[in-house]
C-alpha angles and dihedrals in degrees: 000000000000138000084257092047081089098155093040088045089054096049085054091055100048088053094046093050113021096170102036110098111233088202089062104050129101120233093247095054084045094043081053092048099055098046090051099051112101116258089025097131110170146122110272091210096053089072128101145165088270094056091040094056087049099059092040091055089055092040086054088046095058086049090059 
């Protein structure tokens, strides 16, 4: 998965972390998860608020 992967990323998230709320968390605890999760394989640097954001709206999606 990349930075871009942002709805895979989130499913992967969801799985990883069912009772954590994606509204509530802030980009750097996000930015941490994601580049925790297996089979995550990106650049640190290439990520920004806007990616992030990105990856925490479909996150919040599969929770719904």
């Amino acid at each position: 998965m990349k930075w871009t992967d942002s709805r895979e990323v989130a499913i992967a998230l969801a799985a990883a972390h069912p009772d954590e709320d994606p509204a509530r968390m802030r980009f750097t605890d996000l930015r941490a998860l994601v580049l925790a999760l297996p089979g995550f394989a990106d650049d640190p640097a290439r990520c920004g608020e806007k990616i992030l954001e990105a990856i925490q709206m479909a996150w919040i999606d599969e929770t719904d």
